[in-house]
C-alpha positions in Angstrom: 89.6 160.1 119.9 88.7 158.7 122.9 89.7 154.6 123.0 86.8 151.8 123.5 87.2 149.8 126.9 88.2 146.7 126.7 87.9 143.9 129.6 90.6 140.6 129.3 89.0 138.3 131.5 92.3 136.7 132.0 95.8 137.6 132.3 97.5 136.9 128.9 101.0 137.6 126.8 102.6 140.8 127.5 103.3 141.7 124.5 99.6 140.8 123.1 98.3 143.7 125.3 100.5 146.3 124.5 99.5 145.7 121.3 95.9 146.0 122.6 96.7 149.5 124.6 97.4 150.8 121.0 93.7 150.7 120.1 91.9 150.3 123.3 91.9 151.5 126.6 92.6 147.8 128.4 91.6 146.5 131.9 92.9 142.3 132.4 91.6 140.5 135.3 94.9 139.9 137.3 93.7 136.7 139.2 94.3 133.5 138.4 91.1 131.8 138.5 88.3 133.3 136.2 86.2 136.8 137.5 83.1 135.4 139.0 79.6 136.1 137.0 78.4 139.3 139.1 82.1 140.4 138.2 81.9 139.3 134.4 78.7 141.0 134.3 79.6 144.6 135.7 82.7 144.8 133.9 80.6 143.9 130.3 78.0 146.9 131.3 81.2 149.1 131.3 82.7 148.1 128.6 82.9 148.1 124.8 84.8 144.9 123.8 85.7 141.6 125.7 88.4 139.2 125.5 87.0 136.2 126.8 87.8 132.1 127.1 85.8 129.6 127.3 85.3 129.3 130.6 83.7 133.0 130.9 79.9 132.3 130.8 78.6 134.8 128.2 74.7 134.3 128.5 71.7 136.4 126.8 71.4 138.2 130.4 74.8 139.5 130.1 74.6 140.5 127.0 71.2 142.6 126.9 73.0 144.5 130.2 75.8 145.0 128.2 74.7 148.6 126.2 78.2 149.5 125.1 79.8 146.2 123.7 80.3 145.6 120.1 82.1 142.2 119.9 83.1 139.8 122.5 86.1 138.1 121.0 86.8 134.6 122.4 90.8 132.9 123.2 89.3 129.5 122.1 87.9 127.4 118.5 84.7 126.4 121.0 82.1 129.1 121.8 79.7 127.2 123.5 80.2 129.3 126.1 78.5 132.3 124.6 75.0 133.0 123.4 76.0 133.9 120.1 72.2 134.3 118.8 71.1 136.5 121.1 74.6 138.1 120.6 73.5 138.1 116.8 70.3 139.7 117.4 72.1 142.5 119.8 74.8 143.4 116.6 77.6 142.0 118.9 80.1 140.8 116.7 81.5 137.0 118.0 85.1 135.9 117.3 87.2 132.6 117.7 90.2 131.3 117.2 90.2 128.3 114.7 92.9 126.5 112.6 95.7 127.8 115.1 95.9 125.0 117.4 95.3 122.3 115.9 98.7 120.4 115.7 98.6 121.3 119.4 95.4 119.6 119.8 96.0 116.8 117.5 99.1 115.8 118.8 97.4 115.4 122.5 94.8 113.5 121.2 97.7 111.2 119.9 99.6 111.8 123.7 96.3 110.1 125.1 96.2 107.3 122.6 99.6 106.3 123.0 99.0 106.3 126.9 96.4 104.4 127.5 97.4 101.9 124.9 101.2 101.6 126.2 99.5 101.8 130.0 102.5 104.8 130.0 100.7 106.4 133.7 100.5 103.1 135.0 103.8 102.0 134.3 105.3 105.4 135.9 103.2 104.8 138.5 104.3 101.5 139.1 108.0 102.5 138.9 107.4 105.5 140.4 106.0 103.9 143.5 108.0 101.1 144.1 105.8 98.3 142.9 108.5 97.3 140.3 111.0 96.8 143.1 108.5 94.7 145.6 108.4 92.8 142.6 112.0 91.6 142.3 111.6 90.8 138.4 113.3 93.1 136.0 110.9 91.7 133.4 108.4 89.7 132.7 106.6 88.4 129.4 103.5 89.4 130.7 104.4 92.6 132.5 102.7 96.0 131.9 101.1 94.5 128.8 99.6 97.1 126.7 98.4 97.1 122.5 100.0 98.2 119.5 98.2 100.6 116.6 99.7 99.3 113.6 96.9 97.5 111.4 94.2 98.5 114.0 90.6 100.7 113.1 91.0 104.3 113.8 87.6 106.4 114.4 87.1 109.5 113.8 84.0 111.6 115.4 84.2 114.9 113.7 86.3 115.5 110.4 87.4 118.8 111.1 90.9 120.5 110.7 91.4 118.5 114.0 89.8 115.5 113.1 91.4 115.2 110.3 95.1 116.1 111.6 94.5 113.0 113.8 93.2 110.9 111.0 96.1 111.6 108.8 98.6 111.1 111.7 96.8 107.6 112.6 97.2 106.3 109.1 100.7 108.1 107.8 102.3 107.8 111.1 101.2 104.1 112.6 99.4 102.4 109.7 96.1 102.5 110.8 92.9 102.0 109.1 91.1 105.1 109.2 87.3 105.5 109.6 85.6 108.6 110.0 81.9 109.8 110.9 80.7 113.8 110.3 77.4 115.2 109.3 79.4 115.6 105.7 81.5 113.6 103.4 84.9 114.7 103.1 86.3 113.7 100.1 90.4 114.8 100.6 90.4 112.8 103.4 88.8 110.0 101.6 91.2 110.0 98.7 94.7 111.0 100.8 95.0 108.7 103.4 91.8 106.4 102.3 89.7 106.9 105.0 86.0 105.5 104.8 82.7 107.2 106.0 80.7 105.2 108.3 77.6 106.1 110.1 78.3 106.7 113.8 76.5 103.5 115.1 78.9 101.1 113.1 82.4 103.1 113.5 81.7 102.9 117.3 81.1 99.2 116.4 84.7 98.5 114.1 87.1 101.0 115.6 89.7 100.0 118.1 90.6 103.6 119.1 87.6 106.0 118.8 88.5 109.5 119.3 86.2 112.6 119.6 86.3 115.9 117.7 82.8 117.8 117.2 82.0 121.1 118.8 79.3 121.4 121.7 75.9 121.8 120.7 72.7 120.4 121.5 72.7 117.9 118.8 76.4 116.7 120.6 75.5 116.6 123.9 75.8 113.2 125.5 76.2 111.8 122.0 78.4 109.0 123.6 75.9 107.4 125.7 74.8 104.2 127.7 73.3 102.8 124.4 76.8 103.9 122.5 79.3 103.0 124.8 77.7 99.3 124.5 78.3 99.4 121.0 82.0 99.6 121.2 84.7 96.7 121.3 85.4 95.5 125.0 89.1 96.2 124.1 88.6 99.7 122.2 89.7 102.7 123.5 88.2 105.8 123.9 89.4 109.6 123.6 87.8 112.9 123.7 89.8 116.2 123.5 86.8 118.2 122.1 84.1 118.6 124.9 83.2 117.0 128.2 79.6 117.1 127.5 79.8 115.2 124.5 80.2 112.1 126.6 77.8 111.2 129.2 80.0 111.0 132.1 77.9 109.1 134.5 77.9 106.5 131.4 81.3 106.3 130.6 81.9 105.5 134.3 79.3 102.8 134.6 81.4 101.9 130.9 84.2 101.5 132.7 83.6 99.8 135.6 81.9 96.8 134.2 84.7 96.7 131.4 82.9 97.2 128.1 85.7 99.7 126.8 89.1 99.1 127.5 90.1 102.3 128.6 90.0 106.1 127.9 91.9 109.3 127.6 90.3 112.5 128.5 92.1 116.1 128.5 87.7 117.3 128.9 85.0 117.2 131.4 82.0 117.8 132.1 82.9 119.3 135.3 85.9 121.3 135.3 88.1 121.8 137.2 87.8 118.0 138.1 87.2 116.9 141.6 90.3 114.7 142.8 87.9 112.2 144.3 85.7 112.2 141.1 85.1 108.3 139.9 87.0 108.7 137.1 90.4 109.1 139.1 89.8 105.6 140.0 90.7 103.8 137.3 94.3 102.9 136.5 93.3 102.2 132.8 91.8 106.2 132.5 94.0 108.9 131.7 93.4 112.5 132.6 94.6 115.7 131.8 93.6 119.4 132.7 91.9 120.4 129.3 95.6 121.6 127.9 94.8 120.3 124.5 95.9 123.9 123.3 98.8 124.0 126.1 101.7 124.7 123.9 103.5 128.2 124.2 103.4 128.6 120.4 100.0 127.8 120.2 98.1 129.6 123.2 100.9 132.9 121.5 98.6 131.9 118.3 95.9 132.0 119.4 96.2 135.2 121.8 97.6 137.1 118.5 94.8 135.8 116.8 91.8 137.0 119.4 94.0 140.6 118.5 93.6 140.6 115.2 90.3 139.9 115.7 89.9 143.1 118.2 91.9 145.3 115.8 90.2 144.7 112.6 86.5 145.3 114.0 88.3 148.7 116.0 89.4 149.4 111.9 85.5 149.1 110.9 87.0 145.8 108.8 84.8 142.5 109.8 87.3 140.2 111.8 88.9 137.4 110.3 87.5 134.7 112.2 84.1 135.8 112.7 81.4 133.4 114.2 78.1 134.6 113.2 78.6 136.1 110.4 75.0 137.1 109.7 75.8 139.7 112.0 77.4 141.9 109.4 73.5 142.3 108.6 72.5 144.4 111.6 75.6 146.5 112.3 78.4 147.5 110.6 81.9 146.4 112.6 83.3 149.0 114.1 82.6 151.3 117.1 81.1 154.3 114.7 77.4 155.0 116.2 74.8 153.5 113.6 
């Protein structure tokens, strides 16, 4: 039999592709930054699978050019990325990778807090380039001051596996009130760590750390905005490891500048990669990180085994394990079997 093509759009763990080449003839884009569109889109006319991430743009033009492909299978839990109705309405089967990193993610998002609210950056910074010795004082009582988390309001945007890591790390971890806002209740939450729902309006209002973790969709984008960013404490701090584009960039800046947040920590952006002279590299009470909420080798391994399995259950005519639109199971069966 002859093997279905399959195009990695980025170069990957070894030992995840030879377990590929079992199943499928492979082809991985050796580069390190991402194939360009016209690239993206000639290899998806060839082929009969993808392996893509998140920065691949899978649009509805790609995909109605693409004759061949049966399931583009995505190396991320976001797929905002990807058309997946048209992709539905094609029978392209859409996979993710969910539940795998989220202690990776989580524990970022708790990286960020920490940093902002200890001023950790700054102080290396200050060490670092020799404003501690100019100085001449060893210490100080007012030196580098930053805020503790015990006893303070932790908000949650987004309940999820993630969401909900963090949550549970806020109030098990540093004693934190926990409140939470998602389009549904979750009641384990509420009862194991006794978080409370709140409308998003008000926990913007009574948190002192508000951190983000809702997927990108229209109904999300910009949902931290001018009118929201004035809501918040002048000493809260904000976090967003989900999407850039949840956050309205231009807003968070003017936020910023004329000091109704405290600070923020973003590993996201609405532009990525960021520009070093972007505004937000201004600000010594910002910190920024290259989207590596997933960044750990046991969890981008996870997640690459994962986007396999994915791969190697449709090849079996099974429906993957982590499939996105699920509906699709509707219009053609998985597999690569003609229908």
């Amino acid at each position: 039999m002859i093997k279905p093509k399959l195009f990695i759009t980025r170069q990957t763990f070894e030992d995840v592709i030879e377990k590929l080449k079992k199943y499928y003839e492979v082809e991985v884009w050796d580069r390190y930054q991402p194939p360009p569109y016209e690239v993206l889109l000639e290899k998806a006319r060839e082929v009969d699978a993808l392996y893509t991430l998140l920065t691949d743009k899978i649009d509805c033009n790609l995909l109605q050019q693409a004759k061949n492909l049966r399931i583009v299978a995505q190396m991320a839990v976001g797929y905002d990325n990807i058309d997946v109705a048209c992709a539905t309405r094609l029978g392209i089967y859409v996979t993710n990778t969910p539940g795998v990193l989220t202690e990776a993610t989580a524990e970022l998002t708790w990286a960020l807090i920490m940093a902002v609210a200890r001023r950790i950056v700054e102080a290396d910074h200050f060490v670092r380039w020799g404003e501690w010795e100019r100085l001449r004082t060893a210490w100080h009582p007012l030196m580098m001051l930053g805020v503790e988390l015990k006893g303070k309001v932790l908000g949650v945007i987004g309940a999820g596996r993630i969401g909900s890591r963090v949550a549970e790390i806020g109030a098990k971890g540093f004693g934190m009130k926990v409140i939470y806002y998602d389009i549904n209740r979750v009641e384990w939450l509420e009862k194991e760590i006794g978080a409370e729902y709140r409308d998003l309006d008000q926990l913007l209002q009574e948190a002192d750390i508000v951190t983000i973790h809702v997927p990108l969709t229209p109904e999300t984008y910009h949902m931290i905005n001018e009118e929201r960013l004035k809501k918040m404490k002048r000493t809260a701090i904000l976090i967003n490891t989900a999407r850039g584009a949840v956050v309205d960039t231009e807003a968070l800046v003017k936020a910023l500048k004329e000091g109704w947040i405290a600070g923020a920590g973003l590993d996201v952006f609405e532009q990525e990669p960021l520009p070093a002279n972007h505004p937000l590299t201004a600000f010594k009470n910002v910190v920024l990180v290259p989207h590596i909420g997933s960044a750990t080798y046991e969890t981008r391994h996870a997640m690459a085994e994962l986007t396999a399995e994915n791969l190697i259950a449709f090849y079996e005519g099974k429906v993957p394990p982590t499939l996105v639109n699920k509906e699709v199971t509707n219009i053609r069966p998985p597999g690569f079997r003609k229908s």
